[in-house]
C-alpha positions, 0 to 999 in steps of 0.5 A: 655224940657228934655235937657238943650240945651242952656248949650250944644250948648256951648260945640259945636264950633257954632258962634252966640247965641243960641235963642232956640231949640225944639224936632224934627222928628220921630226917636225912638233912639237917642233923636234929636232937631232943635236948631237955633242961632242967627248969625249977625241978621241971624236965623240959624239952626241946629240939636243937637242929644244925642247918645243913648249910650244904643243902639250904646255901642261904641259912640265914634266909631260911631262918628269917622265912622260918621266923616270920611263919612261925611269929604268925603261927604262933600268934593265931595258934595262941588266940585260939588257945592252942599252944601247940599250933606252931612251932615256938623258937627260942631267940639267940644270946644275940636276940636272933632266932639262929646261933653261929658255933664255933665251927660256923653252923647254923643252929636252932632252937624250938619248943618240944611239942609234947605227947604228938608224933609222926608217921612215916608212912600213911595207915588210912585214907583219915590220916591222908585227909588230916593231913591235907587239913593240916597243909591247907589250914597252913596255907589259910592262916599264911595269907594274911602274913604281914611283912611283905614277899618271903625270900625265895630260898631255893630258885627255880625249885618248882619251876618244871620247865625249867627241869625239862630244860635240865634234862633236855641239855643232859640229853643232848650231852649224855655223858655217861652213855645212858640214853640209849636205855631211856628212850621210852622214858625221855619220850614220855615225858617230852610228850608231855612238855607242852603241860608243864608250864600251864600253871606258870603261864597262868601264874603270869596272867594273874589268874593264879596267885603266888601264895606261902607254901611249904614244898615239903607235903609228906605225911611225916611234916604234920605232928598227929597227937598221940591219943586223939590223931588230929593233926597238930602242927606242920613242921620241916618248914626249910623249904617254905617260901613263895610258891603256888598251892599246887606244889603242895598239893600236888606232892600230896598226891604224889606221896600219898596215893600210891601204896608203893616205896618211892623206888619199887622195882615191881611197877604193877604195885605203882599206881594211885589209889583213888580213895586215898585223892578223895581223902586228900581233895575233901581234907584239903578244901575243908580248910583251904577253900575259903581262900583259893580261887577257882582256878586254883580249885580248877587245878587241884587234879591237875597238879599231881600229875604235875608234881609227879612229872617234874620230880621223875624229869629230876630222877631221869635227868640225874640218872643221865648226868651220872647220879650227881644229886640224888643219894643212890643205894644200887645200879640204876636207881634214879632210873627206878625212881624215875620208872615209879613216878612215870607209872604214878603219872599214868595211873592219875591220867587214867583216872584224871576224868574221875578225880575233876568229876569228884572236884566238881561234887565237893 
């Protein structure tokens, strides 16, 4: 076992004794574990995570984010008798809701939801429309949060562009010698400059506003309940903060509609199915519409190829600097990732004119 679990569940206010605990789930950041106490005879579990403080550098920022979302959760959730609507989190020894061990991690402790699970990939156009439920309902219950801004944990993290600023300075640098194999690329993308700061310019003018959003819009971050399949939870809520409904929206799009692995060399299996956007856009407005404008409905369709831009100008730009940021596997790697977001993006534009008139009808 990498950590010393026994020792840390006594940093946390948890009733009971600690029998055992084991890794657990798929996630590649913070390291996660199923812990479970014995509580007056009653096996008890809950989920212990070490905070990767190399990813999230202001720990103690996301855990105040963390802790206020999930107070206001928690207390909407229960008034309507759902007590598995929002992460609990258990409070420290010192009344906070993190722990320092000894090596000076940041630990936290919450609730184990019980018979609810994930998927890593999406099986139908009803889990994508569940889940884009779940995500919009997240979105409505978080309007009214009281306490003022969030902290904004990561700066700049949808702020596309700024991303081309990042690419267009590892352009003009080209330390690795690579920019002679992504000319069609960078054409691409810089053709379509002028777009991508639309959303912000009418962020700036008032016409869109600032919301709480989640930023981390896969399939994977919505418990789905094991014997009904309705969404149950949101979870994975690192990267909550301020931010736009079309951050989330668009990942949405991007994560969700093409049935192809985010690196697929062969870039004929790239492409947005349509039926999986309508699943997306009806589940989403069944919860959100009641609270967006309508220039935030304007640009729902928008924002896919938004997103999906942005995250292939990231790919590009850290293929350039010589792969400094993301993981790779293999030669050229963030230059197939960039290739599968750049067709994802032609696939919406070829049927963005459909995707406004379905708008239009819900």
């Amino acid at each position: 076992m990498k950590h010393d679990l026994q020792t840390i569940s006594g940093l946390f206010r948890i009733p009971g004794l600690f029998i055992s605990g084991e890794p657990y789930g798929t996630g590649h950041i913070n390291d996660t574990y199923k812990v479970t106490f014995d509580q007056s005879g009653t096996r008890v579990n809950y989920i212990f995570q070490r905070i990767n403080h190399n990813v999230f550098k202001q720990p103690a920022a996301v855990m105040e984010n963390m802790s206020r979302v999930c107070t206001h959760l928690g207390q909407k959730s229960r008034a309507c008798g759902d007590a598995r609507g929002a992460i609990t989190l258990m409070t420290s020894q010192n009344g906070s809701f993190y722990a320092n061990d000894q090596e000076g991690n940041f630990w936290r402790a919450y609730c184990f939801i019980e018979n609810a699970r994930t998927f890593d990939i999406i099986e139908s156009a009803e889990q994508a429309r569940l889940a884009a439920q779940a995500f919009g309902r997240f979105q409505c219950d978080l309007v009214d949060i009281p306490g003022g801004r969030l902290n904004d944990t990561i700066p700049n993290f949808h702020n596309t562009p700024w991303r081309i600023e990042n690419l267009e300075k590892a352009i003009a640098e080209d330390k690795m010698g690579r920019l002679k194999e992504v000319k069609k690329e960078v054409d691409f993308i810089l053709e379509r400059k002028e777009e991508c700061g639309i959303l912000l310019a009418l962020n700036a003018k008032g016409e869109i506003p600032e919301r709480i959003t989640h930023n981390d819009t896969k399939l994977n971050n919505v418990l789905l309940d094991s014997d009904t399949g309705k969404a149950v939870c949101v979870i994975d809520l690192d990267t909550v903060m301020p931010g736009l409904v079309h951050n989330d929206f668009g990942d949405m799009i991007r994560t969700s509609t093409s049935p192809a692995l985010e690196d697929e060399k062969d870039l004929s299996k790239v492409y947005m199915q349509f039926e999986m956007f309508e699943a997306l856009l009806r589940g989403y407005l069944e919860s959100a519409a009641s609270f967006l404008t309508p220039a935030e409905k304007h640009y729902l369709p928008f924002s896919g190829k938004l997103i999906t831009l942005e995250i292939g100008t990231r790919f590009l730009t850290d293929y350039l600097e010589g792969d400094v940021y993301f993981k790779v596997h293999r030669e050229g790697h963030n230059l197939d990732r960039c290739r599968t977001q750049i067709k994802l993006v032609q696939s919406i534009e070829e049927q963005f004119d459909k995707m406004m008139k379905l708008l239009e009808t819900i």
